[in-house]
C-alpha positions in Angstrom: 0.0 0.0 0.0 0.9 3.4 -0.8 0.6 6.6 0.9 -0.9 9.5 -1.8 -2.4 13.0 -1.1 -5.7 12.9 -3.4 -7.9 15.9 -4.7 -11.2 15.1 -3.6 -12.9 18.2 -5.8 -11.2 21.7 -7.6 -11.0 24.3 -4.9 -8.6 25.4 -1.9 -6.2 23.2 -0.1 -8.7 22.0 2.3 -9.9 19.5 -0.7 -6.1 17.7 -0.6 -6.7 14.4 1.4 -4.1 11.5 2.6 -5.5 8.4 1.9 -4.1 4.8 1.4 -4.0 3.4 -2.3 -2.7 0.1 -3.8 0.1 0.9 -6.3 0.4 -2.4 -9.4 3.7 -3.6 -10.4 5.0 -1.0 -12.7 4.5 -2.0 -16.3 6.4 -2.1 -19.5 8.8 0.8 -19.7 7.9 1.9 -16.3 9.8 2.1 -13.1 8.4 2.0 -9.3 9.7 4.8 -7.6 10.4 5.1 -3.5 9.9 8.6 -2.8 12.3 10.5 -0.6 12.0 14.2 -1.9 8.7 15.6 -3.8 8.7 19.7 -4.7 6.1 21.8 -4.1 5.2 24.4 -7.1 2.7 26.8 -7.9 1.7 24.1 -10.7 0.6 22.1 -8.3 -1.2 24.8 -7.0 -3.2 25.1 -10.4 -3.6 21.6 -11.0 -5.6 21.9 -7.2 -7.5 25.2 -8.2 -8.7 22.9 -11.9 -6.6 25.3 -14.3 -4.7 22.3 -15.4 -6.3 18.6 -15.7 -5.5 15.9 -12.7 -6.9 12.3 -14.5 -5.7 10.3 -11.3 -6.7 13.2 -8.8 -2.9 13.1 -7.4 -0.9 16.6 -7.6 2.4 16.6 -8.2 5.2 17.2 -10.9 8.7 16.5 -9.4 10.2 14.3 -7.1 13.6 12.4 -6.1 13.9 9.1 -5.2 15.0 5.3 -5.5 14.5 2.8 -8.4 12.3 0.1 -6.3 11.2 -2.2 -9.4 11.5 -2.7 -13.1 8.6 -3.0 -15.6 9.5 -5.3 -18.7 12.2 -4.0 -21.0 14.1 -1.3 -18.9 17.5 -1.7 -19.1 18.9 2.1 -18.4 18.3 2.0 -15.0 18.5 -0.9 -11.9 17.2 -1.2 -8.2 18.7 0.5 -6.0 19.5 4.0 -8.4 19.1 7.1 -7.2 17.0 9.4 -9.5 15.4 12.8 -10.1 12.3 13.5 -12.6 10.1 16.1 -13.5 7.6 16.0 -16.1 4.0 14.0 -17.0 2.5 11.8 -15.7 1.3 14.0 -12.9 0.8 12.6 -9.0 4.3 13.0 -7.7 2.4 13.5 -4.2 3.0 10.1 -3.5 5.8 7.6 -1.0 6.0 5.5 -4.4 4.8 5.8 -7.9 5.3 4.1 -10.9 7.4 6.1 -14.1 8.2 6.2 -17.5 11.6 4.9 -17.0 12.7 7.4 -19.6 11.8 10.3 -17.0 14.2 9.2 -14.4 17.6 10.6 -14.6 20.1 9.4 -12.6 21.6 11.9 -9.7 25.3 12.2 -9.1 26.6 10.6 -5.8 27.7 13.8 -4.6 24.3 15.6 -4.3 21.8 15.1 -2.0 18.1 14.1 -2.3 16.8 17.1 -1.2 19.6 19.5 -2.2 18.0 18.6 -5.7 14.4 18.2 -5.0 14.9 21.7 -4.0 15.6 22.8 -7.1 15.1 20.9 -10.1 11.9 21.6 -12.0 12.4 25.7 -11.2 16.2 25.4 -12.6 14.6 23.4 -15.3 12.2 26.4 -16.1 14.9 28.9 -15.8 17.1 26.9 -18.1 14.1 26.9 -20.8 13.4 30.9 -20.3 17.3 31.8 -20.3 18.2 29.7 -23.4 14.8 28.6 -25.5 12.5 31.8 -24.8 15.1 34.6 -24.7 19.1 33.2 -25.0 19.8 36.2 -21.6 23.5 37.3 -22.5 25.9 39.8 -20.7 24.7 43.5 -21.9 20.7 42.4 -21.3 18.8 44.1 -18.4 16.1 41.7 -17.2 13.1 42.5 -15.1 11.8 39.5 -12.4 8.7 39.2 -10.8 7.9 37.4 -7.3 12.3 37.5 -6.9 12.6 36.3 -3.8 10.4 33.2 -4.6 11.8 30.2 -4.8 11.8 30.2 -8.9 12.4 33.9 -9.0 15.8 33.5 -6.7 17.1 31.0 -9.3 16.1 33.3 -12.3 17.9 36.3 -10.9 21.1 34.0 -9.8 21.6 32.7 -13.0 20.6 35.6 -15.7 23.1 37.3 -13.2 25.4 35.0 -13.4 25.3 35.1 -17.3 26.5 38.8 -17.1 22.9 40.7 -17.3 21.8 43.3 -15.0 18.9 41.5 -13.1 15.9 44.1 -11.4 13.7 42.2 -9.3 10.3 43.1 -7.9 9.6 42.0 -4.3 6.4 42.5 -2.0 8.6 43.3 1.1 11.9 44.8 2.5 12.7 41.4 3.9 12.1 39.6 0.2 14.2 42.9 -0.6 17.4 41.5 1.0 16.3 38.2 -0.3 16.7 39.2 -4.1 19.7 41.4 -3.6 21.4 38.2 -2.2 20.6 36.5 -5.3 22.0 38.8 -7.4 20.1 41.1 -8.0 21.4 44.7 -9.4 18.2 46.8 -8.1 15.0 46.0 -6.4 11.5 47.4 -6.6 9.7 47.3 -3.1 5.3 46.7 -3.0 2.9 45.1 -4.3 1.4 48.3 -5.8 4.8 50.3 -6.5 4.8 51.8 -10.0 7.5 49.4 -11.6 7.2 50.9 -15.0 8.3 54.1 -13.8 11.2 52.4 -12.0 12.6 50.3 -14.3 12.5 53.9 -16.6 14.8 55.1 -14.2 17.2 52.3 -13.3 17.5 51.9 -17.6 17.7 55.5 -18.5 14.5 55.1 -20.1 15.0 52.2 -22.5 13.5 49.5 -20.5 14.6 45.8 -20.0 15.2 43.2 -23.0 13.1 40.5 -21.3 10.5 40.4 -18.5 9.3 37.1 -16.6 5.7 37.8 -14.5 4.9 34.8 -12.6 1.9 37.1 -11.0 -0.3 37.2 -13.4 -3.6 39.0 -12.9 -3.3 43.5 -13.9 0.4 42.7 -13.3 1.5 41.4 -16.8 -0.5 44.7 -18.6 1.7 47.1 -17.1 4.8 45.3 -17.6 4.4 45.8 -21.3 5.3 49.0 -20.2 8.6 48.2 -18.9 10.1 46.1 -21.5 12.2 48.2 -24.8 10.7 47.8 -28.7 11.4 44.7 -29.9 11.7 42.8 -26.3 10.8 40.4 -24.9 7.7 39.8 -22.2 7.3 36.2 -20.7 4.3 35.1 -18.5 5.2 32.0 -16.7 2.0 32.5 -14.2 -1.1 34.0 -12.6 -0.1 33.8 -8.4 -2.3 36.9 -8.7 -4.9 35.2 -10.0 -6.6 34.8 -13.7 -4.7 37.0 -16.1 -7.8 39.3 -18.3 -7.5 39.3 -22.0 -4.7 41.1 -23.7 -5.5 43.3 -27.0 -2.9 42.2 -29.0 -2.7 46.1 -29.7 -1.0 46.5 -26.7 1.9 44.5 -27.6 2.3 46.4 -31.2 3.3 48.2 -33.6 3.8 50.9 -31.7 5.7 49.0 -28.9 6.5 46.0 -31.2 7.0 43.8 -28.2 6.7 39.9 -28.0 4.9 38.1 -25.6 5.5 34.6 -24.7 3.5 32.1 -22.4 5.8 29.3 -22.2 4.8 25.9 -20.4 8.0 23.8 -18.9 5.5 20.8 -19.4 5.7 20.8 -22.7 9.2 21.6 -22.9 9.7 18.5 -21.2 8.2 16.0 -23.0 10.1 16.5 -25.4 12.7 13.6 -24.8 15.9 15.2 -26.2 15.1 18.5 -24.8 14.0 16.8 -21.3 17.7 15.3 -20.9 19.6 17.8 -22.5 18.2 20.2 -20.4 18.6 17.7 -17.1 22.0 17.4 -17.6 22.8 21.0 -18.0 20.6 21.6 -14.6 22.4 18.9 -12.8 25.8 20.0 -13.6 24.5 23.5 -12.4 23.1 22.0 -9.1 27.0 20.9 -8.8 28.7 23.3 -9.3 26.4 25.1 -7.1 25.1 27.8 -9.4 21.5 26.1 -8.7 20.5 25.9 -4.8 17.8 27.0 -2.4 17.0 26.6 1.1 13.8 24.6 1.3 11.6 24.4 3.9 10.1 20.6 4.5 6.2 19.4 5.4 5.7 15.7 6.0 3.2 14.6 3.3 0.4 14.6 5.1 0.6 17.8 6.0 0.3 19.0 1.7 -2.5 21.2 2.0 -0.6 22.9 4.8 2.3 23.6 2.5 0.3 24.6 -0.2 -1.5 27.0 1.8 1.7 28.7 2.4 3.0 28.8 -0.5 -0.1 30.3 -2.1 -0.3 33.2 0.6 3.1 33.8 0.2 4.1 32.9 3.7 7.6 31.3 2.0 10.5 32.0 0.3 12.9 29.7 -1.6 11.5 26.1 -1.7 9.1 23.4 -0.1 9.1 19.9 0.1 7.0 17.2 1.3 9.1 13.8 2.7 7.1 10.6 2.5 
């Protein structure tokens, strides 16, 4: 029997329940997995709230663990292997799973379960936005929403360890000194501070090359505003809530921007890109370019970490240990 944090109905984290379910042998291709590491994301968030489809009713996208059983005709991995995955199937909320055997990637000895589980879908996502979406080089300024989260911290740390200038927008002081410690160049303090204006001023009116909003709702319309002609806005996300429609006069001619709504998901089922990608993350988690502090829920207690993470009681990671 397996231990599995079920979504009894859409709605708030109160609808998350622990229940008891029998897991079959894994089958052809598959692996079982023993959980020891699962992240928490604002994905999973959405998959709760019914933006995003859950067949089996079990959140969940990323997770480290131990190879516990071969289905038929997997020869790339054995019992007893320490792995990492993020991706589809969803219902990573779970002390064992079964697994396209293809989605497991072996973890170097040297890093630690949740050192990784910490990290791995976000640095995924910021190794899609800095390379796929907008290839973020040394004279770029880039604007980050939500900085001091636990995807925003990576963003900043890596686009500033490529050489850009990184501004970050924070809801507090405290998440001020966060972002700063990440990397970035300047921060924008409140939740209703005229960032626009700001980013004017720290750019001597150009604006950034590339903008990532995670927050969704009137955030993304008015940073159109802060982004130069021909650049670059990404929306990775509605924290905020539902994002209203966009007329596409906004984004041109007259500011001939671009605006992309990228989904890691689908990055990531593409095979090639999926372990190209995790080996460029893992060697980053190494070398330690890609870390976070991550604060840890048993998983029973999922709702409770989801509830946190969706008021924005947290910065840096969450986990849930089987």
């Amino acid at each position: 029997m397996v231990d599995v944090i079920r979504l009894k109905a859409p709605g708030g984290p109160d609808n998350l329940g622990y229940v008891t379910i029998e897991l079959p042998a894994p089958g052809d291709g598959d692996v079982r997995i023993r959980q020891t590491a699962i992240g928490v994301n604002f994905l999973d968030i959405y998959q709760r709230q019914g933006l995003y489809p859950l067949p089996q009713g079990i959140p969940g996208v990323e997770a480290v663990g131990v190879v516990a059983a071969l289905g038929g005709n997997v020869t790339s991995l054995q019992v007893g292997d320490r792995i990492v995955y993020a991706g589809a199937p969803v219902g990573a909320y779970a002390s064992e799973r079964n697994l396209p055997a293809w989605r497991a990637v072996k973890l170097p000895a040297t890093l630690a379960d949740a050192q990784v589980a910490a990290v791995f879908l976000k640095a995924m996502t910021v190794q899609m936005l800095l390379t796929r979406i907008y290839p973020v080089g040394a004279r770029d300024h880039v604007l980050v929403h939500s900085a001091a989260g636990g995807l925003g911290q990576l963003l900043v740390r890596r686009a500033a360890g490529l050489g850009a200038a990184v501004i970050g927008c924070v809801s507090s002081e405290p998440k001020a000194a966060v972002a700063r410690a990440a990397g970035a160049a300047q921060v924008i303090v409140g939740r209703d501070a005229d960032f626009a204006a700001a980013v004017a001023g720290f750019t001597a009116g150009r604006g950034v090359d590339v903008a990532y909003d995670g927050v969704g709702g009137a955030t993304l319309a008015k940073t159109l505003a802060c982004v130069r002609p021909f650049g670059v806005v990404v929306s990775i996300g509605q924290a905020a809530g539902p994002i209203p429609p966009l007329d596409v006069n906004e984004l041109g001619p007259r500011r001939s921007l671009m605006l992309a709504r990228p989904s890691v998901m689908g990055f990531m089922n593409d095979p090639d890109d999926y372990r190209a990608a995790a080996a460029a993350v893992l060697g980053l988690i190494v070398s330690g370019v890609f870390s976070a502090e991550a604060t840890r829920y048993p998983l029973r207690d999922a709702a409770r970490a989801q509830a946190d993470l969706e008021a924005g009681r947290s910065s840096g990671s969450l986990l849930l240990v089987p």
